[in-house]
C-alpha positions, 0 to 999 in steps of 0.5 A: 158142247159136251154134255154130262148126262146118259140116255138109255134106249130100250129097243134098237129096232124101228124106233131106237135106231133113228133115236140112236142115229139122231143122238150120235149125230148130235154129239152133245151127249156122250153117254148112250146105252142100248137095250135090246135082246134080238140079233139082226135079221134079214126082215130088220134091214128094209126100215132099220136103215143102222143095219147092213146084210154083214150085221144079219145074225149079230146082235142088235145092240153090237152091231147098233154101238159099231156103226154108231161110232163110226159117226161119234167116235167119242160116244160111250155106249154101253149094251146090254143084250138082254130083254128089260124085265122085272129083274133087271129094270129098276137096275137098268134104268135108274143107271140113267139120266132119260130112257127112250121108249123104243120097243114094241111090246105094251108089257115092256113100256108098261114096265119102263113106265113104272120102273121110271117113275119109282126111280124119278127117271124121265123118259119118252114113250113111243108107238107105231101102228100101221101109218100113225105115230105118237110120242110122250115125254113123262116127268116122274111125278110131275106130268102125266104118265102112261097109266095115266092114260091106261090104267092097266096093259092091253090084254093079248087079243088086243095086243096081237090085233094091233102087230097084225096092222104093221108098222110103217118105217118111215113113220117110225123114223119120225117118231124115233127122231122125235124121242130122240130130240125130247132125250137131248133137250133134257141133256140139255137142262131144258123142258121136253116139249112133249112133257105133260102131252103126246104128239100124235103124226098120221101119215095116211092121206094128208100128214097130220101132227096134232098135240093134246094135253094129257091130264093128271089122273087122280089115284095114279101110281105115279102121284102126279095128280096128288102133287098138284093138289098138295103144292099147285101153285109150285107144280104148275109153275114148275110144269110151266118151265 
């Protein structure tokens, strides 16, 4: 079944790759976008498994859009080869049906995290740091969102301690090919399971997922909280389904 509704991936890297696989695969939704500013590089090919040696020096979302139709070949794609900024976010994203978090800067999920809710356009958050893995769905103005957790982006000492650990490629494929799952549910007009939580996966030693309700916070941009207060039993319900 075809379904009508557009999903853009922000990052075609270790995350959007296996989100974008996943989606192609699936074939329900025939409308993707792919954001992402780099062209492929030697260093991508070990865990961005989309790419191949004759993709090095073209750019990401090219090369992403090729081999993604050669699997769904009715697939619409549309790339923007450009960084998501304060300029062309709000533009971008509010184009869009569901944004997939698949990049790898704190300023740029920060930034879609915003720009999502002003627009009321659900996304998925994602992150890798060495063998751990997270996931979060938001509805604007009905879940959680990201300043929910963290008020403001991390400063860059913190920033860069966290590139220096990595990242492990098959922990972002998981996480990626969660995201991508959550997009497709809600092509689907079904509620993401990770909406209102975060989904953590620990790859070290013994793999553990574990799920935990993110609350409301009150003051929050994203009015969330305020709306539960206003209209409880309607928000609740609605969370519900």
């Amino acid at each position: 079944m075809n379904i009508d509704k557009s999903i853009l991936i922000v990052g075609v890297g270790g995350l959007g790759v296996p989100a974008a696989l996943a989606i192609a695969r699936d074939k329900s939704v025939q409308h993707l976008g792919l954001m992402d500013p780099d062209p492929v590089e030697l260093s991508n090919l070990h865990r961005q498994v989309i790419y191949t040696s004759a993709d090095i020096g073209r750019p990401k979302v090219e090369a992403a859009a090729l081999h993604l139709r050669k699997i769904n070949p009715a697939l619409k794609i549309e790339q923007f080869q450009s960084a998501l900024n304060a300029d062309n976010a709000r533009e971008v994203i509010g184009r869009y049906d569901f944004v997939i978090d698949g990049t790898d800067s704190p300023a740029a999920k920060f930034l879609i995290n915003d720009i999502a809710v002003a627009t009321a356009t659900p996304f998925v958050y994602g992150g890798v740091l060495g063998m751990t893995g997270q996931a979060m769905t938001v509805i604007p103005r009905r879940t959680a969102c990201i300043r929910c957790l963290f008020e403001e982006v991390p400063d860059a000492a913190e920033v860069a301690s966290c590139r220096e650990a990595g990242i492990l490629g098959p922990v972002a494929g998981a996480i990626g090919t969660v995201q991508a799952h959550e997009a497709i549910a809600f092509a689907h007009g079904r509620m993401p399971k990770l909406a209102g939580g975060i989904l953590t996966y620990d790859a070290s030693a013994t793999s553990r997922v574990r799920f935990a309700i993110v609350n409301r916070r009150p003051g929050c941009m994203c009015g969330a909280y305020d709306r539960l207060e206003r209209e409880p039993e309607e928000a609740r319900a609605q969370a519900r389904h």
